[in-house]
Biotite code that builds the C-alpha atoms (Angstrom):
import biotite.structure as struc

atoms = struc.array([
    struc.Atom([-1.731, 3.131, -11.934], chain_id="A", res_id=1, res_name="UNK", atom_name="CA", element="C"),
    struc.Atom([-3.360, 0.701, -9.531], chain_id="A", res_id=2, res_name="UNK", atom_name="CA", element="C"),
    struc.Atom([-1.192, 1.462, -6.425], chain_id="A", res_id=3, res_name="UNK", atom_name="CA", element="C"),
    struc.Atom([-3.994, 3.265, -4.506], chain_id="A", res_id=4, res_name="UNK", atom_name="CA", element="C"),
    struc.Atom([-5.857, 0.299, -3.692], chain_id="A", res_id=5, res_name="UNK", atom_name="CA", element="C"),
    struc.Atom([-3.330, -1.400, -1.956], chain_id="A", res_id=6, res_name="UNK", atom_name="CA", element="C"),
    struc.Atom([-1.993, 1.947, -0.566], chain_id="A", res_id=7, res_name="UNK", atom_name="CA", element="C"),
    struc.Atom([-6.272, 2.349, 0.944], chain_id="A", res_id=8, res_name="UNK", atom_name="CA", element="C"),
    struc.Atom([-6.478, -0.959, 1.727], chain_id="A", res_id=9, res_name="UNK", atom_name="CA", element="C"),
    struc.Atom([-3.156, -1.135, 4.305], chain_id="A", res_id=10, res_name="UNK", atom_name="CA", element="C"),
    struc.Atom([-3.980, 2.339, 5.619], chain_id="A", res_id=11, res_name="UNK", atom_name="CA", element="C"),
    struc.Atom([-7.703, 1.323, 6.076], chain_id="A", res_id=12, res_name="UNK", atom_name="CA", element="C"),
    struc.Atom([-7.496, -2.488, 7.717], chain_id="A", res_id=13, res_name="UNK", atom_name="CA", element="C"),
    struc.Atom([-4.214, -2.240, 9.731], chain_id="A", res_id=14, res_name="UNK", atom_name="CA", element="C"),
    struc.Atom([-4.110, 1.439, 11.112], chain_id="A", res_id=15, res_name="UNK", atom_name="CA", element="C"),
    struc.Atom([-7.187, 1.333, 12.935], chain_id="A", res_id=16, res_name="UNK", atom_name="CA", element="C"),
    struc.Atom([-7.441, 2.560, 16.712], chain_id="A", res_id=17, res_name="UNK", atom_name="CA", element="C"),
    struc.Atom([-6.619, -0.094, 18.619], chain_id="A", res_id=18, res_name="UNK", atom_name="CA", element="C"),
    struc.Atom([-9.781, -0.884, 19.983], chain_id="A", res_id=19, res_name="UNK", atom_name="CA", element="C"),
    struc.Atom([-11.190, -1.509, 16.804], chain_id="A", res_id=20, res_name="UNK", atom_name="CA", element="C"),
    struc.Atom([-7.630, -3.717, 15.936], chain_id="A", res_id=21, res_name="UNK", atom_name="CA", element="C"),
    struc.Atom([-8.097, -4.957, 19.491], chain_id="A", res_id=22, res_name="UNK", atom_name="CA", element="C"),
    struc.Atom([-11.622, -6.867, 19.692], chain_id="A", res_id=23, res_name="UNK", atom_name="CA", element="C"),
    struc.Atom([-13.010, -8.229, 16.282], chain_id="A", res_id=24, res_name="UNK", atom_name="CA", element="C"),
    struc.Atom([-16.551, -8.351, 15.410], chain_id="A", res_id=25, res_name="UNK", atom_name="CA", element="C"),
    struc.Atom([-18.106, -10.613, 17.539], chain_id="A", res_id=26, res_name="UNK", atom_name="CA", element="C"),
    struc.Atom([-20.530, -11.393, 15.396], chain_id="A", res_id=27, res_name="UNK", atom_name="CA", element="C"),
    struc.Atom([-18.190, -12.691, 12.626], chain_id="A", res_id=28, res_name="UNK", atom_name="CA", element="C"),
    struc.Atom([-16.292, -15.479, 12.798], chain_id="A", res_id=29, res_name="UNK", atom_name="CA", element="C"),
    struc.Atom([-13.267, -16.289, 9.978], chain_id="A", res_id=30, res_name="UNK", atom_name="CA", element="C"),
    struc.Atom([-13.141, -19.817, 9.871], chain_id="A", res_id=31, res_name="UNK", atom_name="CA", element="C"),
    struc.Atom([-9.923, -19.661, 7.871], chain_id="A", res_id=32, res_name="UNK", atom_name="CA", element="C"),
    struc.Atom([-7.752, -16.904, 6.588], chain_id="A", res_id=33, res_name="UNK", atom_name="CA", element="C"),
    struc.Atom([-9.686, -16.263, 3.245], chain_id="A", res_id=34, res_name="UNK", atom_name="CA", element="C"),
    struc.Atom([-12.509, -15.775, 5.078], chain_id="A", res_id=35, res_name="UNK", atom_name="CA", element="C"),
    struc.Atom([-10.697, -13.362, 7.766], chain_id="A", res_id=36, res_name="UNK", atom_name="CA", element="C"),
    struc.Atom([-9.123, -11.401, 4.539], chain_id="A", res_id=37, res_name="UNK", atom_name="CA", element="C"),
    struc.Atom([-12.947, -10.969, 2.462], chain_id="A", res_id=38, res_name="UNK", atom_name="CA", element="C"),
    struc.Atom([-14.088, -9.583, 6.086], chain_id="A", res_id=39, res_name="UNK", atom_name="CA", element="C"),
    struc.Atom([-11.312, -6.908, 6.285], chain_id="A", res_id=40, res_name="UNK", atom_name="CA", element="C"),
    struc.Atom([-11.380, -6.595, 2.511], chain_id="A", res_id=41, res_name="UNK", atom_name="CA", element="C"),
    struc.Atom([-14.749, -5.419, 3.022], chain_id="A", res_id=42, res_name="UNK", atom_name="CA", element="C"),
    struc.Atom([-13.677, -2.617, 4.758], chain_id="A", res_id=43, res_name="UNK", atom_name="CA", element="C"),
    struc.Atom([-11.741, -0.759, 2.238], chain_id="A", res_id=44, res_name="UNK", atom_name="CA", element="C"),
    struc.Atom([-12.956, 1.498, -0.788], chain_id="A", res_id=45, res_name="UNK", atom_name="CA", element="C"),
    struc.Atom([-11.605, -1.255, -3.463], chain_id="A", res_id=46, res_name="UNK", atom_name="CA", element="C"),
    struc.Atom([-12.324, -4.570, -1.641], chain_id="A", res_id=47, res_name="UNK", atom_name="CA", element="C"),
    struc.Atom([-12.582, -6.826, -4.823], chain_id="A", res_id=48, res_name="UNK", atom_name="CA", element="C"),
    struc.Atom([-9.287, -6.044, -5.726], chain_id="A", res_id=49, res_name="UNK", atom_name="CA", element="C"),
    struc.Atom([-8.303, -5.585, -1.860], chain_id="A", res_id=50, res_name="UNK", atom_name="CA", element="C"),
    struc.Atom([-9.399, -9.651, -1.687], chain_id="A", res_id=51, res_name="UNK", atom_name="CA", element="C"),
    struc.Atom([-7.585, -10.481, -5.293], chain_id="A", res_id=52, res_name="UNK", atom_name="CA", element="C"),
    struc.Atom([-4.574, -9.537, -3.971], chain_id="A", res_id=53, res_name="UNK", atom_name="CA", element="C"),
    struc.Atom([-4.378, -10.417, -0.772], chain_id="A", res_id=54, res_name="UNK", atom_name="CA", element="C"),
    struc.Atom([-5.968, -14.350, -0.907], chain_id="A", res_id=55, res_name="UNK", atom_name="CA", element="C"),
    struc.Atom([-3.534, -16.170, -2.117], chain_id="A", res_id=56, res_name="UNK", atom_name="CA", element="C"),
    struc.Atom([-1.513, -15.055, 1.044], chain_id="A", res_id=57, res_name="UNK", atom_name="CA", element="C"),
    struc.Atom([-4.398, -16.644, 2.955], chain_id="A", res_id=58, res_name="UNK", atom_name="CA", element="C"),
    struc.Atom([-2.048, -19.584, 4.989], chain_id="A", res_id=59, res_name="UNK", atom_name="CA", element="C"),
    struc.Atom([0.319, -16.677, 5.922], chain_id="A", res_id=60, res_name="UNK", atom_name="CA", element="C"),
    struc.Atom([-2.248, -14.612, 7.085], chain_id="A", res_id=61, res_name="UNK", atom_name="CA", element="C"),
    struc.Atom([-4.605, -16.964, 8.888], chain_id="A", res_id=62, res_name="UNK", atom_name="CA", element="C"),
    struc.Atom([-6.257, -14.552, 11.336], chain_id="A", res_id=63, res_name="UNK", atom_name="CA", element="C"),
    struc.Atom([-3.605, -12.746, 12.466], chain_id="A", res_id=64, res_name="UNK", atom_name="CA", element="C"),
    struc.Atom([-4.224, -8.763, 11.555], chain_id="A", res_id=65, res_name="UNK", atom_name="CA", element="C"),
    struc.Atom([-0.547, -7.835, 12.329], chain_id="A", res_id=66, res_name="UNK", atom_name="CA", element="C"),
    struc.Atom([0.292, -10.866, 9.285], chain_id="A", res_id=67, res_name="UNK", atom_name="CA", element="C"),
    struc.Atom([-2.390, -9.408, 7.123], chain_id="A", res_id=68, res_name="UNK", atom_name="CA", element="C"),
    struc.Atom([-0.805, -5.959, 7.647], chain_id="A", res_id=69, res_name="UNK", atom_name="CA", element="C"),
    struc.Atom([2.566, -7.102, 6.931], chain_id="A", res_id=70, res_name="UNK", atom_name="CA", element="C"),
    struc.Atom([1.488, -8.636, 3.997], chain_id="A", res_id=71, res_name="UNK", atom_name="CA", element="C"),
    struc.Atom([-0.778, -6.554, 2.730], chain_id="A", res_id=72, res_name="UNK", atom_name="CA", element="C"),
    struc.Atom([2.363, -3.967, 2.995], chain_id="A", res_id=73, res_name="UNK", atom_name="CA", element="C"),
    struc.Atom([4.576, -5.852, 1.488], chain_id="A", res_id=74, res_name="UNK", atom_name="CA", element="C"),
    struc.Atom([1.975, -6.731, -1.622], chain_id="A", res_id=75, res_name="UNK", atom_name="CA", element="C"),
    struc.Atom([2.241, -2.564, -1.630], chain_id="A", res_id=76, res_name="UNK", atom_name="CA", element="C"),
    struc.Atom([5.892, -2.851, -1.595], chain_id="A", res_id=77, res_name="UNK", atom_name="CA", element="C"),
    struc.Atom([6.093, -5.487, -4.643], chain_id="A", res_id=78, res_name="UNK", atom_name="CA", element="C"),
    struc.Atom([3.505, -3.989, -6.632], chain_id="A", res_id=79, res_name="UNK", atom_name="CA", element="C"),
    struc.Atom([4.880, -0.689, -6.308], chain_id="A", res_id=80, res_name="UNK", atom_name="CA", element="C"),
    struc.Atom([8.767, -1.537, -7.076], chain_id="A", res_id=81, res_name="UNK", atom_name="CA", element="C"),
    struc.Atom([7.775, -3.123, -10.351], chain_id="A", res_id=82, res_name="UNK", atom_name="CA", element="C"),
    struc.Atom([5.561, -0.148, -11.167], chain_id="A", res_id=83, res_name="UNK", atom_name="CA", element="C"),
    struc.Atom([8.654, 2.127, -10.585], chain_id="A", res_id=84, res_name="UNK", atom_name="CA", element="C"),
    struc.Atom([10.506, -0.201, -12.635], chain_id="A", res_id=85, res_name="UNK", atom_name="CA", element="C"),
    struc.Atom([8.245, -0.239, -15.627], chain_id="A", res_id=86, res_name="UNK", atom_name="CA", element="C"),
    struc.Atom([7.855, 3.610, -15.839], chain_id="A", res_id=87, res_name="UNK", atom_name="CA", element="C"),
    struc.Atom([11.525, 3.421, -15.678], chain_id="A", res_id=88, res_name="UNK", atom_name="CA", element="C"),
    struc.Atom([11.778, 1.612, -18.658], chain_id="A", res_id=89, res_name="UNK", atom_name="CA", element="C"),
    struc.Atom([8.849, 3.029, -20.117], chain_id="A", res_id=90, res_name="UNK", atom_name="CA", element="C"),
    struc.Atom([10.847, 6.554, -19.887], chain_id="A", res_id=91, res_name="UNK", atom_name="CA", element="C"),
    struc.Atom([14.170, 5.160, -21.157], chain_id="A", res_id=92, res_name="UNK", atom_name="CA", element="C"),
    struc.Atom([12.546, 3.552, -24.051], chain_id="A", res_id=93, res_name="UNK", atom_name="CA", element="C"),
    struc.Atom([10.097, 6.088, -25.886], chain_id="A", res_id=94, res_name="UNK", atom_name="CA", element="C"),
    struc.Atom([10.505, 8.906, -27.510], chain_id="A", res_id=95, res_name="UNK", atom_name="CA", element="C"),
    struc.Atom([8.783, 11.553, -27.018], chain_id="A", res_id=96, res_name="UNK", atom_name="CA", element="C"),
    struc.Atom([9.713, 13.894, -30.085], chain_id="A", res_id=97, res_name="UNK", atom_name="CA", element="C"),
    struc.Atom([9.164, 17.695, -29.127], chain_id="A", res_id=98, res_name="UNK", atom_name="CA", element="C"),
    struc.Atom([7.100, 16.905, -26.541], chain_id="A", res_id=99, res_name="UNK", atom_name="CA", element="C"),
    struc.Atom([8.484, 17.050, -23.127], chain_id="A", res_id=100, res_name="UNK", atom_name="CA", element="C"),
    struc.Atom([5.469, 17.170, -20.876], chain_id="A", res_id=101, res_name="UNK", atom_name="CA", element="C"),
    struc.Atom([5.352, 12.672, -21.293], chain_id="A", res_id=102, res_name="UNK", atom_name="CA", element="C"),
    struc.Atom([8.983, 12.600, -20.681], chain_id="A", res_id=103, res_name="UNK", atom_name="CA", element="C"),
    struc.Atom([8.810, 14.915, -17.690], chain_id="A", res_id=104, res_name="UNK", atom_name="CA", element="C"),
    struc.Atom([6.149, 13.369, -16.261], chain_id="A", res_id=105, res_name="UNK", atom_name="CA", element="C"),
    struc.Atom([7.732, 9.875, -16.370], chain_id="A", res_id=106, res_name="UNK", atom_name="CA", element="C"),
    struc.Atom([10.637, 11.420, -15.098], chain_id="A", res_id=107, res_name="UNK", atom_name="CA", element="C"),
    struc.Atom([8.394, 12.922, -12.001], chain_id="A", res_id=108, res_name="UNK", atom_name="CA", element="C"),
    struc.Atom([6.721, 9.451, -11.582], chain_id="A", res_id=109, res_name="UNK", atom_name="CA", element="C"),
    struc.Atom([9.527, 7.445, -11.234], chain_id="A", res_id=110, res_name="UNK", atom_name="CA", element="C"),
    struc.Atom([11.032, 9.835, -9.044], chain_id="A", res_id=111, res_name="UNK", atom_name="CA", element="C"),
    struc.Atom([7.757, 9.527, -6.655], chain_id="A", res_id=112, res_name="UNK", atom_name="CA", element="C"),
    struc.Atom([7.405, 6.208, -6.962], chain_id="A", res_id=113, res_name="UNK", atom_name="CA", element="C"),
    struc.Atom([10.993, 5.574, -5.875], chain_id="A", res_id=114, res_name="UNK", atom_name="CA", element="C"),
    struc.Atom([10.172, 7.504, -2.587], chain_id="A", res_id=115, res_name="UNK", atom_name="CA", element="C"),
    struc.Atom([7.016, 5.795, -2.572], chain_id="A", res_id=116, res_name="UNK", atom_name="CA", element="C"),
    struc.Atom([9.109, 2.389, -2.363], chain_id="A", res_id=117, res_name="UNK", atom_name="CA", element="C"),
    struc.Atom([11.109, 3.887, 0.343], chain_id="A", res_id=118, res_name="UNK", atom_name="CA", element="C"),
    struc.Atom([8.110, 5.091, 2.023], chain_id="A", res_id=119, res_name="UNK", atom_name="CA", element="C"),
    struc.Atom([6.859, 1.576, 2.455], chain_id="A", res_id=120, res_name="UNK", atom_name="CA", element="C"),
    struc.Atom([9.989, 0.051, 3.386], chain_id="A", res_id=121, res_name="UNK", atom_name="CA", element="C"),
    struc.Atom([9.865, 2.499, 6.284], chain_id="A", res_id=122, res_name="UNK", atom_name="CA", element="C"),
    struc.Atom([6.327, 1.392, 7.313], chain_id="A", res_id=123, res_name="UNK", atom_name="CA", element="C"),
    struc.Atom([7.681, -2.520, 6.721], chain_id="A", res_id=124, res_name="UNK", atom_name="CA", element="C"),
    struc.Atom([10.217, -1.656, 8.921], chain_id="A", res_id=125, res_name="UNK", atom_name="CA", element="C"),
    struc.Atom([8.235, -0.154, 11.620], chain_id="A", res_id=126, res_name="UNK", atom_name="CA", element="C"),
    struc.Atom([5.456, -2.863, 11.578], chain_id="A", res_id=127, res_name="UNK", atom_name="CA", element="C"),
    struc.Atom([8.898, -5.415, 12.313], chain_id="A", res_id=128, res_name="UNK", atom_name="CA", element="C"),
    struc.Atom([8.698, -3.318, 15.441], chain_id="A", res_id=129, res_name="UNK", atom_name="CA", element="C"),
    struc.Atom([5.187, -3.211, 16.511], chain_id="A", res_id=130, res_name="UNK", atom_name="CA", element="C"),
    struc.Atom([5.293, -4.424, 19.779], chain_id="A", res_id=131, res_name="UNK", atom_name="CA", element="C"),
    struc.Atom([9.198, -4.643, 20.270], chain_id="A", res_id=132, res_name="UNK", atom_name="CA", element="C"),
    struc.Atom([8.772, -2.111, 22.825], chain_id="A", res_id=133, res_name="UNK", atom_name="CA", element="C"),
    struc.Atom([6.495, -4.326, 25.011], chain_id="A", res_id=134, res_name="UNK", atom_name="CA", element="C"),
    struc.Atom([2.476, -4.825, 25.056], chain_id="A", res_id=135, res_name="UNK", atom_name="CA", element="C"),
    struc.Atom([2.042, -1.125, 26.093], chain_id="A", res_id=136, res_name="UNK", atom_name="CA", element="C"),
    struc.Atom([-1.268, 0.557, 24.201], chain_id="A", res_id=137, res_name="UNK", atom_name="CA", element="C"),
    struc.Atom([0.745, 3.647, 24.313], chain_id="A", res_id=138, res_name="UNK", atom_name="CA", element="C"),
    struc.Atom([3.998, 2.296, 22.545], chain_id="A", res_id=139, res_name="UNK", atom_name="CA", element="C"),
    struc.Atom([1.534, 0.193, 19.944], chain_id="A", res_id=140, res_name="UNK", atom_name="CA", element="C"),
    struc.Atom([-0.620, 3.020, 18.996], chain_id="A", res_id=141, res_name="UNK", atom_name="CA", element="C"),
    struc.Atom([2.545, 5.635, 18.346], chain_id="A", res_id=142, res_name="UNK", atom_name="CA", element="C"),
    struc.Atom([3.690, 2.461, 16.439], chain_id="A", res_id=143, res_name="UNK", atom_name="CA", element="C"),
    struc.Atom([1.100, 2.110, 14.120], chain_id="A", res_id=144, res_name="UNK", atom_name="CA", element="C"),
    struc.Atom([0.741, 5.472, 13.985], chain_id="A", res_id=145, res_name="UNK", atom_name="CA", element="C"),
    struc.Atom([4.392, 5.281, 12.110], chain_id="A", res_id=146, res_name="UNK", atom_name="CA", element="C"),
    struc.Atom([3.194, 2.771, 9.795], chain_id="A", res_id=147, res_name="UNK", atom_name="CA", element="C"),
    struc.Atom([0.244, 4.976, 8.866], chain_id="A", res_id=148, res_name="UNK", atom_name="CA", element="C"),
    struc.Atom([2.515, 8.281, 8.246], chain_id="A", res_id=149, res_name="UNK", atom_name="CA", element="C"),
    struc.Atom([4.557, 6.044, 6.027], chain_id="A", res_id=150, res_name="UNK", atom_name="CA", element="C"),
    struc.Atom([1.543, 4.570, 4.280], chain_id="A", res_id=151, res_name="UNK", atom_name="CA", element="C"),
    struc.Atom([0.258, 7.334, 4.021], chain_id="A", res_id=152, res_name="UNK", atom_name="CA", element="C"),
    struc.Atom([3.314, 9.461, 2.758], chain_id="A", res_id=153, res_name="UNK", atom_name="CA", element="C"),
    struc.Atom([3.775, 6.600, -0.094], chain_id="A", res_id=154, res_name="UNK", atom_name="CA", element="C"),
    struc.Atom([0.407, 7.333, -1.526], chain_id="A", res_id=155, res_name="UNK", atom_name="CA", element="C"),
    struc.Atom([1.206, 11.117, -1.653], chain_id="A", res_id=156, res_name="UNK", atom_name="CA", element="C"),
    struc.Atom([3.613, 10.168, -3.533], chain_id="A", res_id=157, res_name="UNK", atom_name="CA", element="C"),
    struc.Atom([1.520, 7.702, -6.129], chain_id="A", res_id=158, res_name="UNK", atom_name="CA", element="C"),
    struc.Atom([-0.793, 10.362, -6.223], chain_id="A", res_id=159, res_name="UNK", atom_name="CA", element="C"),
    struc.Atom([1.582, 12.963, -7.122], chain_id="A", res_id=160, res_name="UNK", atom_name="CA", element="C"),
    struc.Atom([2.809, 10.690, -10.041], chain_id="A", res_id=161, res_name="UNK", atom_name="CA", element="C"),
    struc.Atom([-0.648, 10.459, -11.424], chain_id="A", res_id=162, res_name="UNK", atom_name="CA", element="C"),
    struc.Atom([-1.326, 13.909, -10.951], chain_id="A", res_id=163, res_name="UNK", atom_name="CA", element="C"),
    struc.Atom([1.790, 14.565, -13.177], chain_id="A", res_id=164, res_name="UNK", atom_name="CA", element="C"),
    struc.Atom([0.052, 12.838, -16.284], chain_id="A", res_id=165, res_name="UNK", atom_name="CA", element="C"),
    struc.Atom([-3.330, 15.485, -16.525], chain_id="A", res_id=166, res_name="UNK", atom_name="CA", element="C"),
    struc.Atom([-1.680, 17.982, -18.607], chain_id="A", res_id=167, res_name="UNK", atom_name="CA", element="C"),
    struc.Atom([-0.191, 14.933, -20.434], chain_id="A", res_id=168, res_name="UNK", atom_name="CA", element="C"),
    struc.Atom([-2.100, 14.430, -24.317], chain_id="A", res_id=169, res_name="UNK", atom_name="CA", element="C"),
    struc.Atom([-3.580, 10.463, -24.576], chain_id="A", res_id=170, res_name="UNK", atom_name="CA", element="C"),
    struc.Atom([-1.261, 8.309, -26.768], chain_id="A", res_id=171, res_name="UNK", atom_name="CA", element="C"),
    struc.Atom([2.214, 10.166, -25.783], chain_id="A", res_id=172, res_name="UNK", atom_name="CA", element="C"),
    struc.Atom([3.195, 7.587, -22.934], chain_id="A", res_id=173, res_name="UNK", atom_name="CA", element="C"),
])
């Protein structure tokens, strides 16, 4: 599953303290919104395929972090539905013989990932908020601290769902 990138690379770039979200590098200027997404790319653990997934949204993004956050969450959101929906199918269409470890732990994933997807919704739906309440630092900063418990409880659950698999044999899913 390649949910944890996107998962690390929302929780890394857009839940910083605010200071850091606050004043940029000086020393680096994004001339356009490619540029300003390989710069924050470079800041997670996966940043090629932080960058890969994030550059087409370039226009959308220009060099706004709270446009990169929302859609680098809602990248998170997509990638992780269809995921849910292809273990879903995945579980409904194989058969597993004697064997219920695979079945179970498709059963377990799509389970997780489904609260994974609501997970994310919830930190979508908070980041609509961010600064609803008014420019305080307080009100922002218990904000994005939403967002993160969100993020962060969605890739919980993605790791959960992998974890389900070790005691899975190769070739039975």
């Amino acid at each position: 599953l390649l949910l944890l990138p996107f998962f690390l690379t929302t929780l890394l770039l857009y839940c910083q303290p605010i200071s850091t979200v606050a004043s940029p590098d000086p020393t680096f200027s994004p001339s356009n919104g490619t540029d300003y997404i390989r710069s924050g790319c470079g800041a997670t653990l996966y940043p090629e395929i932080c960058y890969a997934s994030l550059s087409r949204y370039a226009s959308a993004v220009q060099n706004s972090p709270g446009r990169l956050a929302r859609v680098a969450i809602k990248v998170s959101l997509l990638r992780t539905s269809h995921m849910a929906a292809y273990v879903s199918n995945l579980s409904r269409q194989s058969d597993f013989g004697a064997d219920n470890r695979a079945a179970a732990a498709l059963h377990d994933c799509f389970s997780n990932l489904g609260d994974a997807v609501d997970e994310i919704r919830g930190s979508l739906k908070q980041m609509r908020q961010v600064g609803a309440a008014g420019p305080s630092t307080e009100s922002f900063q218990f904000q994005m601290g939403n967002v993160q418990t969100w993020m962060s409880a969605a890739l919980t659950d993605e790791d959960t769902c992998t974890d389900g698999f070790e005691d899975v044999g190769d070739g039975e899913v």
